[in-house]
C-alpha positions in Angstrom: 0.0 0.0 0.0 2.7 2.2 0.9 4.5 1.4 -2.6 1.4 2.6 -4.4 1.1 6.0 -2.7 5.0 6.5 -3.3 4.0 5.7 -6.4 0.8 8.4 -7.1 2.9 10.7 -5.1 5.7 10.4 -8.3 3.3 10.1 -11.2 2.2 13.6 -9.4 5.2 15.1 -9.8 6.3 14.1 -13.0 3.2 15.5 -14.4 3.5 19.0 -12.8 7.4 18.9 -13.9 6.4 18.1 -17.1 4.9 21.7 -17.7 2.6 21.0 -20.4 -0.3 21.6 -17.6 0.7 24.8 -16.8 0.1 26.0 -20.5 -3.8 24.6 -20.3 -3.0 20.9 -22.1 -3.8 17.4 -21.3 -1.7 14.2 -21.4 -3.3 13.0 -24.4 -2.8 16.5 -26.2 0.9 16.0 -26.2 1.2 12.6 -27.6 3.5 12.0 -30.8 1.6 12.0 -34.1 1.8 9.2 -35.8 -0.7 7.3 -38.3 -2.2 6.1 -35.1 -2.6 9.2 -33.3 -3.7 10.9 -36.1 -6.1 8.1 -36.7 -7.4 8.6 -34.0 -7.6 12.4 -33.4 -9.7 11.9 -36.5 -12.3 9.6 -35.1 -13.0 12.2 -32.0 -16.6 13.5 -31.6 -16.1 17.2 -32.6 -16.7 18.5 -29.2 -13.8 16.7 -28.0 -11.4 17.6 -30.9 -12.6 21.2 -30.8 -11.2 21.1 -26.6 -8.1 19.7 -28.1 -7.3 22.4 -30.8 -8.5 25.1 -28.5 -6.1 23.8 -25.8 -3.1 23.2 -28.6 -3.6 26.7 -29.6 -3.8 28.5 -26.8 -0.6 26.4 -25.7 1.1 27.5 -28.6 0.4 31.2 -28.2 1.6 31.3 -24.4 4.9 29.2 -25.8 5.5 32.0 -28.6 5.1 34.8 -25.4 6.6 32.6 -23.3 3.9 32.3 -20.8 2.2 30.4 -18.6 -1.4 30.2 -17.4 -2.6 31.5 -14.3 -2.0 28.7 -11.4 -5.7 28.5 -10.7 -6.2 27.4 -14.8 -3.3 24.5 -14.7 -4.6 21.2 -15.9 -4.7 19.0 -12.4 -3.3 15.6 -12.5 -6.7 14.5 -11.1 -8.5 16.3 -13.6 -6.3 14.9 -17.0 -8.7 13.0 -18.8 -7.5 10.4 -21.5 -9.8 11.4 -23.8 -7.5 10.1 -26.8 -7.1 6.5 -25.2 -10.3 4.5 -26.0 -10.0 6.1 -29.8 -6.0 5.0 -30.4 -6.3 1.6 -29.0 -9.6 0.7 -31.2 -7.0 2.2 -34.3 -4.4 -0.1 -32.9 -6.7 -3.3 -32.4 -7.9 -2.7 -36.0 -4.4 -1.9 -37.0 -3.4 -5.4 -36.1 -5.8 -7.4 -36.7 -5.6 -6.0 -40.2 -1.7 -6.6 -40.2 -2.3 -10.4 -39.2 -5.1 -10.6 -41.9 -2.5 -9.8 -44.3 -0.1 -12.1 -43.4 -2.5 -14.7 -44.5 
């Protein structure tokens, strides 16, 4: 029990250190894009890829002033929601199962 709160208390801190909170984005805004990713940012219901570009946007206007948010407007760890996670791992399964389809 006491390895698991070590844990939470790490995770915690990596993910303020990280500083892509503090300019308004999410985890799954900072991912890599790849065919997967991109895949998948394309599958999102529009109100959740219209959050997403507002978000990247913004982020990229306070990095060209090099600014940060307000402390009080920081994404929380607790509040970070994988909103990309559900929609990149369907685009994987399909991926490979398509993959092992054409190995046949």
């Amino acid at each position: 029990a006491g390895g698991g709160r070590l844990m939470d208390k790490f995770r915690k801190w990596y993910y303020n250190a990280a500083g892509f909170n503090k300019l308004g984005l999410m985890r799954d805004d900072t991912w890599y894009e790849d065919d997967d990713v991109k895949e998948a940012v394309r599958r999102l219901p529009e109100h959740l890829y219209n959050e997403r570009m507002f978000r990247i946007k913004r982020a990229l206007d306070l990095s060209l002033k090099h600014q940060i948010l307000p402390k009080d407007q920081w994404v929380k760890y607790e509040e970070d929601q994988h909103y990309l996670e559900p929609y990149l791992k369907e685009v994987i399964r399909e991926r490979l199962e398509r993959e092992q389809w054409n190995k046949k």
